[in-house]
C-alpha distance (Angstrom), angle and dihedral (degrees) to the residues before:
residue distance angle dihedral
X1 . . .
X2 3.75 . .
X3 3.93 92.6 .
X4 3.91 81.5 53.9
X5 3.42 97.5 47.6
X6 4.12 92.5 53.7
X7 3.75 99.0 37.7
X8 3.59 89.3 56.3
X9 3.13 99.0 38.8
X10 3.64 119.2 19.1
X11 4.06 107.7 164.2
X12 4.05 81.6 59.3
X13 3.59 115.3 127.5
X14 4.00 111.3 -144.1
X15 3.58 117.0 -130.2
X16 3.51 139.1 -176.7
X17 4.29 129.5 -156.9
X18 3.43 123.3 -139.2
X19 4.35 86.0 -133.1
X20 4.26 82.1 62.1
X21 3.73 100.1 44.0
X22 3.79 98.0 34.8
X23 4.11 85.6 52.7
X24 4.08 90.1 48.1
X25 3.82 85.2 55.1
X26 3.87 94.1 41.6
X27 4.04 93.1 52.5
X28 4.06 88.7 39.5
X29 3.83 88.9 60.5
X30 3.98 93.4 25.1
X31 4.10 79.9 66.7
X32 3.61 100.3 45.6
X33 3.32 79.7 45.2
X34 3.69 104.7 64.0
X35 3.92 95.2 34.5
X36 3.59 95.5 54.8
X37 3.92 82.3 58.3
X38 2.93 98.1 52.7
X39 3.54 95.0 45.8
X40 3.98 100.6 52.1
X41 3.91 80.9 43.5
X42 3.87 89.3 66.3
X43 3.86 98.6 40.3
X44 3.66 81.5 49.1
X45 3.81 95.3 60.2
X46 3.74 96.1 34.3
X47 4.21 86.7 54.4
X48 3.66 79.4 48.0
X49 3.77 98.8 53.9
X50 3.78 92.2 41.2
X51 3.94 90.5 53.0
X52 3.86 90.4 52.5
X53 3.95 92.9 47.1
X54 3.61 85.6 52.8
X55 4.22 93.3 47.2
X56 4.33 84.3 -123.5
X57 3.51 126.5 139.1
X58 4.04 106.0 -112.1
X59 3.93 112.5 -120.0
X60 3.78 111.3 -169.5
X61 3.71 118.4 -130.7
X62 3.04 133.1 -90.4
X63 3.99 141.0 -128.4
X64 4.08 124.3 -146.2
X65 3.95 79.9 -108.4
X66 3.53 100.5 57.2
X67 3.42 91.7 -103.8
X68 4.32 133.0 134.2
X69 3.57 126.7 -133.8
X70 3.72 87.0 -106.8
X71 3.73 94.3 51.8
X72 3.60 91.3 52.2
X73 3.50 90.8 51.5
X74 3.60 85.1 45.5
X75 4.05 91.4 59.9
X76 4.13 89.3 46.1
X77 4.16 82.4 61.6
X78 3.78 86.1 51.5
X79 3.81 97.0 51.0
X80 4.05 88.6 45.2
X81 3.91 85.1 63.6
X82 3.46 95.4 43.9
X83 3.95 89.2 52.3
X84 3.90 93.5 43.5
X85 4.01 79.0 49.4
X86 4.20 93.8 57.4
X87 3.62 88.2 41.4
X88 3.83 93.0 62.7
X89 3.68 86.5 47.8
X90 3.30 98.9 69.9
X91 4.25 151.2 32.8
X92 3.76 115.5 -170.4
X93 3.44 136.8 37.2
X94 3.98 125.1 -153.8
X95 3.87 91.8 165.8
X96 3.31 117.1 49.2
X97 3.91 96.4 -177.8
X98 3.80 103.0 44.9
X99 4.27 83.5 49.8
X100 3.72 91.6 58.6
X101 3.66 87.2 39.2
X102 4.01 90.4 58.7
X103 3.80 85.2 44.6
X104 3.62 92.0 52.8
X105 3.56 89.0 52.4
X106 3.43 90.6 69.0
X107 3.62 99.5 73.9
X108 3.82 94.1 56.4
């Protein structure tokens, strides 16, 4: 598409909006999201089945922070609204770095 894009038009400045490359980060993490989910959601169940197999009571596990797989999961939900949030914000993009870098500074 690129090749396209310059052949046909090749004085054409490429741009990029801050609406495109905050979504492209949004559905990046949006998928990591959702798999991780899933994922702690199945070692959750097998732990689960393993604890009633061996007639114990299940205790979830547990983070350095105190924190269950759940709750972690829980905080990943929170930092998707914050992102939708920054996206709203904003509608153009001039540098893509120092964007993602404000995005990134999110998660601290």
């Amino acid at each position: 598409m690129m090749l396209i894009a310059r052949r046909s038009f090749p004085k054409a400045t490429v741009t990029n909006d801050r609406f495109h490359v905050h979504k492209l980060y949004y559905d990046a993490i949006d998928e990591l999201r959702i798999s991780l989910r899933w994922m702690a959601r199945d070692v959750e169940n097998e732990e689960i089945a393993r604890c009633r197999k061996a007639g114990t009571a299940y205790v979830p596990f547990r983070y350095d922070n105190g924190d269950t797989r759940k709750q972690l999961l829980a905080r990943a939900e929170s930092f998707n609204a914050k992102v939708k949030a920054f996206r709203s914000q904003f509608r153009g993009v001039t540098d893509i770095p120092f964007s993602l870098f404000r995005l990134s500074k999110l998660c601290a």
